[in-house]
C-alpha positions, 0 to 999 in steps of 0.5 A, a space after each residue: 195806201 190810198 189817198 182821195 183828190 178831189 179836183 173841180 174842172 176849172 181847177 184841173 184846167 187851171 196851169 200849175 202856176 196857180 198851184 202856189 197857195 197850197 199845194 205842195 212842190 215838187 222837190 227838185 231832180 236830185 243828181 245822187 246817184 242812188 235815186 229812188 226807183 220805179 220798179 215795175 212801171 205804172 198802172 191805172 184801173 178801176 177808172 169811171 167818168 170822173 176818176 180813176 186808180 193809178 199805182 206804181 212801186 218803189 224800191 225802197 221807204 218813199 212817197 209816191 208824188 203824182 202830178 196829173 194833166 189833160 194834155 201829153 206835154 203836161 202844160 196844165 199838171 197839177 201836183 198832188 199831195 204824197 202817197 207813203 209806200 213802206 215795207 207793209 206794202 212791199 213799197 206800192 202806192 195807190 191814189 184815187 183821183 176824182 172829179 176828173 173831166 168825163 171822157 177826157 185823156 188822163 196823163 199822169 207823171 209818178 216819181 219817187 222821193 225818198 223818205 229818209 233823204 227828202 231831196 233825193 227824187 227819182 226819175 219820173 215815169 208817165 201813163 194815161 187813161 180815158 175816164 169814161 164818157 158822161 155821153 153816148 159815145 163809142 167804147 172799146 174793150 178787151 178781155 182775158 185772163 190766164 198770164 204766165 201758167 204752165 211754166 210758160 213765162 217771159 221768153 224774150 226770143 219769143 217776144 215776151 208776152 206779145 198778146 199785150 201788144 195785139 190788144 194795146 194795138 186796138 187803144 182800148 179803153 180797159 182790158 177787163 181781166 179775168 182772174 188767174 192773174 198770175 199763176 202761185 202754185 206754178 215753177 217757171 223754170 229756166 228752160 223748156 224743151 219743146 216737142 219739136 226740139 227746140 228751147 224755150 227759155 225764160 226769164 227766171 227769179 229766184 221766188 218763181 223756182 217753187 210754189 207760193 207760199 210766203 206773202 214775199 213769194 206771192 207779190 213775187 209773182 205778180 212782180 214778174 209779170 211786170 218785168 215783160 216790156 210788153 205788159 209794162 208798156 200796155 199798163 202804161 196805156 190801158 186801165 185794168 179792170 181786174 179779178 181773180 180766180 184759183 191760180 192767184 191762190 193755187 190749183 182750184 182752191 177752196 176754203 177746204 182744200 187738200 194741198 199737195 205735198 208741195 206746201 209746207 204750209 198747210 193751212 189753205 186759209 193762211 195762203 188764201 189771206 197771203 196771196 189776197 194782200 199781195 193781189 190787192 197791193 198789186 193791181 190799181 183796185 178801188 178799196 172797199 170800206 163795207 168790206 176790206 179786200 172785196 173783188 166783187 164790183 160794180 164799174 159803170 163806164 158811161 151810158 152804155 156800159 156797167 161791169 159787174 165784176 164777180 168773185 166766185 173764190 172767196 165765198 164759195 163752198 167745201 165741194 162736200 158731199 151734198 154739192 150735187 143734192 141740195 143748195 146750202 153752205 157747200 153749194 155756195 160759189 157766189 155766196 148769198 150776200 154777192 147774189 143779193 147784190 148782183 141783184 140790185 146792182 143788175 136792177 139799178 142799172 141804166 147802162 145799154 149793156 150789163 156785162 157780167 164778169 165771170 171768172 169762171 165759164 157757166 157750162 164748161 165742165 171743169 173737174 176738181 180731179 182732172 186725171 180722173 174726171 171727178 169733183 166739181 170744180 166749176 159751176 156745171 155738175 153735168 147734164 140734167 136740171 139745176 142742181 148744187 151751183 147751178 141753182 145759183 145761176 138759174 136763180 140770177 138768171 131767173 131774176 134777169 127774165 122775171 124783172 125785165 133786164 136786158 142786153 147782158 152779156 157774160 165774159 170769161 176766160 180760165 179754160 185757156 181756149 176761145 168760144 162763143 156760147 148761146 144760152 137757148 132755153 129751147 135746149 135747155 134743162 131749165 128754162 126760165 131764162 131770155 136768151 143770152 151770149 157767154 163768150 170766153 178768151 184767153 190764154 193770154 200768156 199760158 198755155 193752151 188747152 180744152 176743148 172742155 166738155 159742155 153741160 146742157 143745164 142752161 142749154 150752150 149752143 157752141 157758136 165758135 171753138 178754137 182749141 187745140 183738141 184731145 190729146 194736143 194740150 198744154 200748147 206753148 205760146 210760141 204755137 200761137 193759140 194765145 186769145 183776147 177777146 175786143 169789144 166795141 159799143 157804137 156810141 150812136 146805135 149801141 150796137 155791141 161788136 165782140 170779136 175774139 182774136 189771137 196773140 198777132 190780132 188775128 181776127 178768129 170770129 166776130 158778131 155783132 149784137 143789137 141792143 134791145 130798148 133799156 
């Protein structure tokens, strides 16, 4: 459930005194034993210039109370009015809050009332996060995806998810998150033994002893995440920007999808609507009112930077037949109606940088049939001129030249290596495109593959590679090749700085682009 606060600067710097007429209380600290309890921390997300989304989960019927200030010692907080969480939504609650100063430090204080024993009331459990500047000042970033795969879960003799204390190091505005949030179709089992003899032992819950296939089974995933200090911590401080990919779902899903004998389910459909209510009940999204449980996005934080957040799940193809002959209904990975509105968001655009949010990489072949190299699983279908999926990315990048868009930037993660791509139409099969930079990060806590092959469709030059390489794969975190990606943006010049480190913050590669005049 959402609910819309809306809050002029004067009345948010005004003390909670003057909050007498009309606000509603809150209810004393009740000393009952059995107090409502936040669960899994709280987060913050979809944050802009002058508000943003902040979550947090019960353990039983509540009403989420939020108060919120521009000061740590919360002098000036302001209650707000009450957000239900109930079983419909596995106990979570979300509210936007809007008309929030721009580039200010947000804190805000969630606590639980019980909802069948009002003046029983939880302890209550404090986050922050920056609302973006409405002036050209510097913004930080990071970015990556792929958390908790390959049966690689939270082992606490390891230090838990530890990538999420290198990035919260840099007090980032926002991690922008890749997708493959979590991983459905994945086992974490109790323990590992690794090549070395040694034991990896995780953290286990019942729900994560098989694949995901009831909606409890699918928010389960999500929740075990939350049970890691060091992503709990970090979601205190640092807004999500978030999407999803396949393993949300399972392995390289599509709407006609053959699953493994693992399911009983066998309606792809079913589990793809199941694991969505329980990805947007999860995380601190903006709801859409043009269409319920949209992922794709525009975030805009500040003068020099939008986001385009890209779903490339929910509207594509069949991986039919015809993917590779012709561009229609089996081709579709970003679909027509996300295309168009790529288009127009990319076209009404003012920020210095446009980064574009890509789930998946644009050149990295990855096969729907691993073992034995076959299918199309990503956009690439090989070497040799656009064709299938790929007319999707010659036709935006087209678009990109031909209406004079500059300064964008592709991010991605979902191989589980790191890289810098150039895209050089010199080299390229096609190429009616400017040149542009595709950078790619992650694992943030799975494990390590690739490197993956390139195609020469849009002409990839590879500028930086860290991968464990052929016949080492599926490298456990304790090896140390966990990746995030940090972007800065000089306030004053604009310069974009990308550098791509490892899980102890390890500087791997860096450079530094010039933005070209908007």
């Amino acid at each position: 459930m959402t609910i819309r606060f809306s809050l002029t600067r004067r009345r948010f710097l005004s003390t909670a005194a003057a909050a007498g007429a009309g606000v509603i209380a809150m209810p004393y600290l009740s000393r009952a034993a059995d107090r409502p309890v936040i669960t899994h921390g709280v987060q913050s997300g979809d944050v802009s210039v002058d508000g943003g989304v902040v979550w947090a989960r019960a353990d039983r019927p509540s009403q989420m109370m939020v108060e919120v200030a521009t000061t740590e010692s919360f002098k000036d907080a302001h209650t707000l009015p009450p957000v239900t969480a109930l079983p419909e939504s596995d106990f979570t609650a979300k509210m936007l809050l809007e008309n929030l100063p721009s580039g200010q430090d947000i804190f805000y204080r969630v606590r639980f009332r019980d909802l069948a024993h009002i003046d029983i009331v939880g302890e209550p459990v404090v986050g922050r996060f920056r609302t973006a500047p409405s002036d050209r000042r510097d913004v930080s970033f990071v970015w990556g995806g792929d958390v908790a795969g390959q049966g690689w879960g939270i082992n606490p003799d390891d230090g838990g998810m530890i990538t999420f204390a290198a990035m919260k190091k840099h007090a980032p505005d926002f991690l922008l998150h890749s997708g493959d949030t979590i991983y459905a179709d994945g086992v974490i089992p109790s323990e590992v033994k690794l090549p070395d003899g040694k034991i990896w032992k995780n953290v286990t819950i019942p729900e994560k002893a098989k694949v995901a296939e009831t909606l409890d089974e699918y928010r389960a995933a999500h929740k075990y995440n939350f049970l890691d200090n060091n992503v709990r911590a970090f979601n205190a401080e640092v807004p999500i920007f978030v999407q999803w990919d396949d393993h949300e779902v399972t392995n390289n899903w599509s709407l006609s999808k053959q699953l493994p004998a693992a399911y009983k389910e066998r309606d792809i459909t079913v589990l793809a609507a199941r694991a969505a209510k329980a990805f947007h009940e999860m995380y601190p999204m903006r709801e859409s009112i043009v269409e319920p449980g949209r992922v794709y996005r525009t975030l805009s934080y500040g003068p020099h930077l939008d986001v385009f957040m890209l779903d490339e799940r929910s509207y594509r193809g069949s991986n039919g037949p015809n993917l590779q002959e012709q561009y229609g209904p089996d081709a579709y990975f970003i679909g027509p109606d996300q295309m168009a509105w790529l288009k127009r968001a990319l076209l009404n655009s003012r920020a210095t940088w446009k980064v574009i949010a890509s789930d998946m990489p644009l050149s990295l072949i990855v096969y729907d049939d691993a073992a034995n190299k076959k299918g199309s699983e990503a956009f690439a279908q090989g070497d040799g001129p656009a064709r299938g999926r790929e007319l999707e990315i010659a036709d935006i990048l087209r678009f990109i030249k031909t209406a004079g868009i500059v300064n964008t930037v592709w991010l991605t993660a979902d191989v589980h290596y790191a890289a810098a791509h150039y895209y050089n139409p010199n080299k390229a099969q096609f190429q009616e495109f400017d040149p542009f930079w595709e950078f790619v990060s992650g694992p943030l806590h799975a494990g390590t593959f690739g490197p993956n092959e390139l195609d020469n469709t849009f002409g990839p030059e590879v500028k930086f590679i860290k991968a464990p390489g052929e016949g080492n794969q599926n490298l456990p975190p304790s090896a140390g090749m966990q990746f995030f990606g940090h972007v800065k943006i000089d306030g004053k010049s604009g310069q974009m700085m990308v550098s791509l480190r490892d899980r102890v913050d390890a500087e791997l590669w860096a450079i530094t682009l010039d933005p070209k005049p908007v």
